[in-house]
C-alpha positions in Angstrom: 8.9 -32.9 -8.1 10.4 -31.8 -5.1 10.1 -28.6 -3.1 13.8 -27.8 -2.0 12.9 -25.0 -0.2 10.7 -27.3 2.2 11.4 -26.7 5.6 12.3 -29.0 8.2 9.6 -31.5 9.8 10.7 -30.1 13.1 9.9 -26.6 12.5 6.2 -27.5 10.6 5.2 -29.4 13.9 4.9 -26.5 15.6 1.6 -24.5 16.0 0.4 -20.8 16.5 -0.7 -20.1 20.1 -4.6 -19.8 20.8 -4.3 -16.9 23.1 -6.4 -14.3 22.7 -9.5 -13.3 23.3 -12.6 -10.8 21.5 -11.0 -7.7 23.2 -7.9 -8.5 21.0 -9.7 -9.1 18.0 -11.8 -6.3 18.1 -8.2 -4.4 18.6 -6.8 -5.8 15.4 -9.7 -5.1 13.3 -10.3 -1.8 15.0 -6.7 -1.0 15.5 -6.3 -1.6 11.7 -8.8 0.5 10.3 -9.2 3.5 12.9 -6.3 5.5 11.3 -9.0 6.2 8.5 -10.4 7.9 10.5 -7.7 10.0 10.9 -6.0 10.6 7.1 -7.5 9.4 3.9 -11.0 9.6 3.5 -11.1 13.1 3.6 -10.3 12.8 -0.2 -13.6 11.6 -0.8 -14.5 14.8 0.3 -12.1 16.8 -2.5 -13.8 14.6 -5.3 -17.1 15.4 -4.8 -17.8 17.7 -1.6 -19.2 17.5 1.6 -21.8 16.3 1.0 -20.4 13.6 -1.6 -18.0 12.3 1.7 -20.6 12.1 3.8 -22.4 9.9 1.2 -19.6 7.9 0.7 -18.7 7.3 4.4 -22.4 5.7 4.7 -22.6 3.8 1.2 -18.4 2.4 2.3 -20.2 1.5 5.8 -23.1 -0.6 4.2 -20.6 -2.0 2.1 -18.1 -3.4 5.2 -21.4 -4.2 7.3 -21.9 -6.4 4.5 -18.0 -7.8 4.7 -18.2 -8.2 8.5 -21.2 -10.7 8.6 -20.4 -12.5 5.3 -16.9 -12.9 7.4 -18.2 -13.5 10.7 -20.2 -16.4 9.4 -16.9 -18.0 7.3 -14.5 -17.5 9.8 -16.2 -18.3 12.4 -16.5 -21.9 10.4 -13.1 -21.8 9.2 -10.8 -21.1 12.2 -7.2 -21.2 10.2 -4.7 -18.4 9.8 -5.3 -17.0 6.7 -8.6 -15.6 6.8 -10.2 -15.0 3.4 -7.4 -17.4 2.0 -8.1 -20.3 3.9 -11.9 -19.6 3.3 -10.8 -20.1 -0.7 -9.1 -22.7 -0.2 -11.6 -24.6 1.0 -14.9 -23.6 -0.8 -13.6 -22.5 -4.5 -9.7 -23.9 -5.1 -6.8 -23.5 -4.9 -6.1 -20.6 -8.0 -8.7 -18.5 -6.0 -7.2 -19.2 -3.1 -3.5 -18.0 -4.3 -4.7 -14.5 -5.9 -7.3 -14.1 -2.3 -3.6 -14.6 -0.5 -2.2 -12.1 -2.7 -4.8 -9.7 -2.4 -4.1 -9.8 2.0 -0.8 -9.5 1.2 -1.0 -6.4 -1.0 -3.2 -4.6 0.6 -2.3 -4.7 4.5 1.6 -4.2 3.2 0.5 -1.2 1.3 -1.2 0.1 4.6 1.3 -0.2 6.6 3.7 1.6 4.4 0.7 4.2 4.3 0.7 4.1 7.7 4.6 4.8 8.2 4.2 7.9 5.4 1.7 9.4 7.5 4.0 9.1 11.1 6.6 11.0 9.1 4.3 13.8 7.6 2.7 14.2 11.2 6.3 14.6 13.0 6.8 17.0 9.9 4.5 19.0 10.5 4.9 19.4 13.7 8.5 20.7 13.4 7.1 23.1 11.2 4.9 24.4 13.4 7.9 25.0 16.1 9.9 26.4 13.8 12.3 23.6 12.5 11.7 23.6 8.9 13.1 20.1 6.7 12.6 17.7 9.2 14.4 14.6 7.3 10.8 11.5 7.8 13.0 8.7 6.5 14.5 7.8 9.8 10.8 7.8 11.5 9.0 5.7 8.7 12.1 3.2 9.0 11.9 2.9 12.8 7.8 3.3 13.2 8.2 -0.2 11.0 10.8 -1.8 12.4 9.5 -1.6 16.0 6.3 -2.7 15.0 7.9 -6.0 13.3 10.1 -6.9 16.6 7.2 -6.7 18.3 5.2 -8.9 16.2 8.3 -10.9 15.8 8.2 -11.2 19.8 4.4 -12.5 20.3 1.2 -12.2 19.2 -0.2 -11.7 22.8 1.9 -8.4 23.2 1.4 -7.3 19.8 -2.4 -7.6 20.5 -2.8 -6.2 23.6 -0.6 -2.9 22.6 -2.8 -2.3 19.9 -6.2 -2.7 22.1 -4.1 0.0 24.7 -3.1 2.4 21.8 -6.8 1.9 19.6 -8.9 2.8 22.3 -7.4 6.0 23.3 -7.4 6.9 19.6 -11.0 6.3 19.6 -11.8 7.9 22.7 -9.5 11.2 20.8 -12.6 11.3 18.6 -15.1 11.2 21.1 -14.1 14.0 23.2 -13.2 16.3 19.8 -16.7 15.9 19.0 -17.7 16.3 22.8 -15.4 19.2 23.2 -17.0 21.1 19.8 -20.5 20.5 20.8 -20.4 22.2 24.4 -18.2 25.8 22.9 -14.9 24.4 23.4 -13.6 25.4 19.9 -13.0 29.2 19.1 -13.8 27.9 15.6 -17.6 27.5 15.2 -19.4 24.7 13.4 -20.2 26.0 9.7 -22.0 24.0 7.8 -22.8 26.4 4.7 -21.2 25.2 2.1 -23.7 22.1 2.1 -26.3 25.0 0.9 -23.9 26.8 -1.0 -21.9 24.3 -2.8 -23.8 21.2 -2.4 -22.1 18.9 -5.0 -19.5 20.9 -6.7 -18.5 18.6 -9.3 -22.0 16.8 -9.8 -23.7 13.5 -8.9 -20.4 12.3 -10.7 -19.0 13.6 -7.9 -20.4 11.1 -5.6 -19.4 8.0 -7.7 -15.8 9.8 -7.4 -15.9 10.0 -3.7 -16.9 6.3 -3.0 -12.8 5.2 -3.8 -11.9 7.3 -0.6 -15.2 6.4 0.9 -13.4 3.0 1.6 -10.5 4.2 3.8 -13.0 4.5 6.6 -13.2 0.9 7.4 -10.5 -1.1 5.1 -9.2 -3.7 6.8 -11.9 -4.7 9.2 -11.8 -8.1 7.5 -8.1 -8.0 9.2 -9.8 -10.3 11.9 -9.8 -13.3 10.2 -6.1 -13.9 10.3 -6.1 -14.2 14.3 -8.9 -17.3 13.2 -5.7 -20.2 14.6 -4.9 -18.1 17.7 -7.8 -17.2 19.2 -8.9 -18.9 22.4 -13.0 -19.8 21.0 -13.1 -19.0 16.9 -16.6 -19.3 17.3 -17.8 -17.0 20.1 -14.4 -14.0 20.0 -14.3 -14.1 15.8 -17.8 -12.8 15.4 -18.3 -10.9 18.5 -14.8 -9.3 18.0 -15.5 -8.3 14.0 -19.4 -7.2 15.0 -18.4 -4.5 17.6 -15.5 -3.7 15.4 -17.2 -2.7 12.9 -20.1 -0.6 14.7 -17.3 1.4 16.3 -15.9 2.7 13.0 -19.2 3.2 12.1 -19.6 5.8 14.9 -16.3 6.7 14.1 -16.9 7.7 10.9 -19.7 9.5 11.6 -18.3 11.6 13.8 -15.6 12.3 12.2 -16.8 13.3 9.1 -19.0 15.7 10.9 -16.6 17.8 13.2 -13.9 17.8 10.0 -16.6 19.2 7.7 -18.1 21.8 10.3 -14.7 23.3 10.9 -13.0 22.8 7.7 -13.2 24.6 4.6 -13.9 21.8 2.3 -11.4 22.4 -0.2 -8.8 22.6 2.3 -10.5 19.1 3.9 -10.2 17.3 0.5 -6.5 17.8 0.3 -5.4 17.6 3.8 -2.5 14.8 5.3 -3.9 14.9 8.5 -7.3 16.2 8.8 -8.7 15.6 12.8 -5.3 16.7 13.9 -6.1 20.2 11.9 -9.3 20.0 13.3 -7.8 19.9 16.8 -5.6 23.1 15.5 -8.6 25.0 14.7 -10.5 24.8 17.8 -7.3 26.8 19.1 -7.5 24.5 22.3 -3.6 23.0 23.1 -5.3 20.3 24.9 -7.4 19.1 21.7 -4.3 19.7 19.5 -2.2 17.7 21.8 -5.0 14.5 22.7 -5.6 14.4 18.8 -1.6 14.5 18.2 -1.5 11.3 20.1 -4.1 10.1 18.7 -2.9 10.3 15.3 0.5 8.6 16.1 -1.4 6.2 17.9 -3.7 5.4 15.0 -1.3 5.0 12.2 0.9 3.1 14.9 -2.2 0.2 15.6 -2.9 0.3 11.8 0.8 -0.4 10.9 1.1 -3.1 13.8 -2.2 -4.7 12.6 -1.3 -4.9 9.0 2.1 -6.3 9.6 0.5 -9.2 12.0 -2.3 -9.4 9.1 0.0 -9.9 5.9 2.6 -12.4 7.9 -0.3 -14.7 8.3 -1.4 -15.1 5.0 2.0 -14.7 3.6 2.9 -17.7 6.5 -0.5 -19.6 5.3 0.4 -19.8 1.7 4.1 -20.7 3.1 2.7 -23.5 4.9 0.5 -24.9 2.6 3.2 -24.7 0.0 1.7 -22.5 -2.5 4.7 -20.2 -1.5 8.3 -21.7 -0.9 7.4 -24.2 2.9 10.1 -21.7 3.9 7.7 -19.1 4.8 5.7 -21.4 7.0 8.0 -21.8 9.9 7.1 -20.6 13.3 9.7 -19.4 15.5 10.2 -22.2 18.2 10.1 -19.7 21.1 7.3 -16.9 19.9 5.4 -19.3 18.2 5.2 -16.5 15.8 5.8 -16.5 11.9 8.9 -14.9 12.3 10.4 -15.5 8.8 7.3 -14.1 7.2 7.4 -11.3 9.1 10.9 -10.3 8.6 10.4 -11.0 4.9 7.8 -8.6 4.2 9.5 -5.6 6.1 11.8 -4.5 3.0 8.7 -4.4 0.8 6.8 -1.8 3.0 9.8 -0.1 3.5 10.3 0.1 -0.2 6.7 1.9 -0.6 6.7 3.7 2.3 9.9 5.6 1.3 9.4 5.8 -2.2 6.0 6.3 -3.5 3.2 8.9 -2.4 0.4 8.3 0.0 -1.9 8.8 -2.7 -1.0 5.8 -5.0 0.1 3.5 -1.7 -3.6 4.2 -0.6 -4.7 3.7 -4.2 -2.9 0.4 -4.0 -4.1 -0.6 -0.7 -7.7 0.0 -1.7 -7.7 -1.5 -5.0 -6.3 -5.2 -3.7 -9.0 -4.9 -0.8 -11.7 -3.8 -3.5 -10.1 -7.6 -4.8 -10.6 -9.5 -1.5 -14.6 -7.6 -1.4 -15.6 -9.4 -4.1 -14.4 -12.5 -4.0 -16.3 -12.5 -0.3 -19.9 -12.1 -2.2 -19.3 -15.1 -4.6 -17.7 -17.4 -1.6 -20.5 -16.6 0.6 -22.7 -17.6 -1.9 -21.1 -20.6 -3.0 -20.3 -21.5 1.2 -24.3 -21.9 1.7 -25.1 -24.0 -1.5 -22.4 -26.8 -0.5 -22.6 -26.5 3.0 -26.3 -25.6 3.7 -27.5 -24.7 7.5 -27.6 -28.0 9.2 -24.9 -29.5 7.3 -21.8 -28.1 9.5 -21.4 -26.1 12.8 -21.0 -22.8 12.4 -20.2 -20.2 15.0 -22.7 -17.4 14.0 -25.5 -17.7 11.0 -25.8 -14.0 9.5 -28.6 -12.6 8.3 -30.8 -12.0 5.9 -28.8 -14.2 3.1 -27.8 -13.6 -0.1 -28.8 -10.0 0.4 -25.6 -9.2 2.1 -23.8 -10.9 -0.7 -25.6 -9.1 -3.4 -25.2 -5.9 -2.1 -21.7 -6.4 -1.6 -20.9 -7.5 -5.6 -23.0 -4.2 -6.4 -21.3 -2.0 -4.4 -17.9 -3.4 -4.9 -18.7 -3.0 -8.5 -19.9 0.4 -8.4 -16.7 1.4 -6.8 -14.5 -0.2 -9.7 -16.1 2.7 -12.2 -15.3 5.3 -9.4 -11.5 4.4 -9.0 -11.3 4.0 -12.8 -12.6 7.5 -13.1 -9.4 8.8 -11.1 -6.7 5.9 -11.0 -7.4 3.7 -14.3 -4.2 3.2 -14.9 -2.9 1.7 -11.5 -6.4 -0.2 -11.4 -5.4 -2.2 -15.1 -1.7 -2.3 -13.6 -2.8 -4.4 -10.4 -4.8 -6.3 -12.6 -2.3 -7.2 -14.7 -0.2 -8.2 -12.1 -2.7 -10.3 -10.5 -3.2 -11.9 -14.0 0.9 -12.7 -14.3 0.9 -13.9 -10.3 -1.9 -16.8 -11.3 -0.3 -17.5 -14.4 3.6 -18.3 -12.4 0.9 -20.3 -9.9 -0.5 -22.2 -12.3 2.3 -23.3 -14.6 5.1 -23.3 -11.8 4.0 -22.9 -8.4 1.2 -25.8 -8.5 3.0 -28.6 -8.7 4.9 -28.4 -5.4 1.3 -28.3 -3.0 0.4 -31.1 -1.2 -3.0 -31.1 -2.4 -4.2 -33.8 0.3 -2.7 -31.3 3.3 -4.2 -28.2 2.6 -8.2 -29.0 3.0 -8.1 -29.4 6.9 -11.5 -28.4 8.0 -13.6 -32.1 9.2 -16.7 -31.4 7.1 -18.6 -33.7 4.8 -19.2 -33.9 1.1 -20.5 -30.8 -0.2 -23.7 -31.0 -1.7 -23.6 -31.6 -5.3 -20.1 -33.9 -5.3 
């Protein structure tokens, strides 16, 4: 049978551009993530306590330390757009691969429309503070993401290099809060009593609770895979770029948890839309208020442009290698960009971003990452029986193998209970519609792939076949 929506040998000849650079892939996986820094893992903190977030934040930053080596080693090997798609389609199959392309898909768009609620809220707010109450967001979540598309639309190079301009001055926001706090700049002081008082209001089930928020520290970090075809030396920028990615957030994190906690009452923490911006507000310094202002907007604005160069990769990938309509896998003959899967995928976050809450588009975000997470323990496992060391090149060997793995399937598992516990019925929804996606793929979808074309990597016979 014939695909009709194939498109045109002209357009499949041509090729993403290998431009970029570590500095540019730490900004994507960075850029990505940082605005977790910033909104959503505070309600880790509102489902068990302080002292349950800061538990979380550490348990959430084993768990991507785990991600970020298990990917560093793939990727590194498999330099395709696509990331953890192309990795399944080339060690497990091609169902795998589908629902891994779905999960990318799912959970960057669901960012960046949690991304565009928060630009809104923050604006918001700030209105409110002047004294213009109703501020209308819709017109600022519809522009925040249809900026951020022409300018992926325009070139990966730009699109990259804004975010590694924007990223760092949101991290460096962190770093002089916390500076500013320790040496007396904040007419708040740092109270830390409710860790005595209240240690774990709700319980040690409080801490299983707080691990589904725990996550919104560093989802996404596996974002740097999908820059694997357009990156200068796969083997040298993808690991370097994902390693020093992922210790920054770490220190992120860290920090963040501990200025929000020390100047925020906790049950105002676990509830708030924007918590180091009302961290900034306490101190009472303008200065703070106004650095962390721009660094929120900045934030959410690297996030959004990282998710939406993220999910028009793989969306492109599956295009390409026809397990979505070949229409999707055209690059635009000027950019060299995947301009039709990036202008596809726009309505879709729009449709979130404008009508659902944070709290389920986060929930929704998480949950098809969660996905992605533990496919990564069974791939990396199954990568090193059929490919041993020796066998194939690879750009960087992690260590310590299969502990990484393991730990990775046990948290991963371990934070399935705690999202049941608050979200179980969106958690059997995206199952379910996971289940129906591999279903259409299996009966329908199948029969147009060129199964010959999609295994592209030179390597030999994997042991065993």
């Amino acid at each position: 049978m014939v695909d009709q929506t194939a498109a045109p040998e002209t357009g499949e000849r041509l090729s993403l551009l290998r431009v970029l650079g570590p500095g540019h892939v730490w900004a994507l996986g960075v850029g990505i993530v940082l605005v977790g820094e910033y909104m959503g893992w505070n309600f880790s903190v509102g489902k068990g306590g302080m002292i349950a977030g800061l538990v979380a934040c550490w348990v959430a930053g084993v768990l991507y330390t785990c991600v970020a080596m298990i990917d560093s080693e793939v990727t590194s090997t498999v330099a395709s757009a696509g990331g953890q798609y192309a990795q399944a389609k080339h060690i497990i199959g091609p169902l795998m691969a589908f629902n891994v392309g779905l999960f990318l898909v799912m959970a960057y768009t669901m960012l960046e429309s949690a991304n565009a609620i928060t630009v809104g809220f923050l604006l918001d707010a700030v209105a409110n503070m002047s004294g213009h109450q109703g501020l209308d967001q819709r017109p600022f979540i519809i522009l925040a993401i249809m900026f951020l598309a022409w300018l992926n639309y325009r070139g990966v190079l730009a699109t990259l290099t804004f975010n590694f301009v924007i990223t760092a001055i949101a991290f460096v926001a962190i770093i002089v809060l916390f500076l500013a706090v320790q040496f007396g700049v904040s007419a708040t002081p740092l109270d830390y009593s409710a860790i005595t008082e209240e240690p774990l209001p709700y319980g040690w089930v409080g801490i299983l609770a707080a691990l589904h928020f725990g996550l919104w520290y560093y989802l996404g970090i596996e974002g740097t895979c999908q820059a694997a075809e357009e990156v200068r030396s796969p083997a040298r920028s993808l690991p370097l770029g994902t390693m020093c990615g992922i210790m920054t957030l770490l220190i992120a994190a860290t920090l963040t948890w501990y200025v929000c906690s020390g100047l925020l009452p906790w049950e105002y923490l676990g509830q708030a839309g924007t918590p180091l911006f009302d961290a900034a507000r306490v101190t009472g310094s303008f200065g703070l208020m106004v650095l962390l202002f721009i660094g929120t907007i900045f934030s959410t604005l690297a996030s959004a442009n990282g998710c939406i160069n993220d999910s028009s990769r793989a969306w492109f990938s599956m295009g390409r290698d026809r397990y979505l309509p070949a229409w999707f896998g055209a690059v635009h003959p000027r950019y060299r960009t995947p301009y039709r899967a990036i202008v596809f995928l726009v309505p879709i976050a729009l449709i979130f971003a404008l009508g659902a809450p944070l709290d389920q588009v986060v929930t929704f975000s998480i949950l098809s990452g969660l996905l992605g997470y533990t496919f990564m323990s069974f791939n990396m496992i199954i990568f090193r029986r059929k490919w041993p060391l020796g066998s194939i090149q690879r750009g960087y060997v992690h260590p310590f193998h299969p502990i990484p793995a393991v730990v990775l399937l046990v948290l991963c598992s371990t934070t399935y209970v705690a999202v049941f516990l608050g979200y179980g019925t969106q958690l059997i929804a995206m199952l379910l519609f996971y289940i129906v996606a591999s279903l259409w793929f299996h009966f329908w979808r199948y029969r147009f792939v060129k199964r010959g074309d999609q295994f592209t990597m030179p390597w030999p016979r994997p042991r065993g076949y």
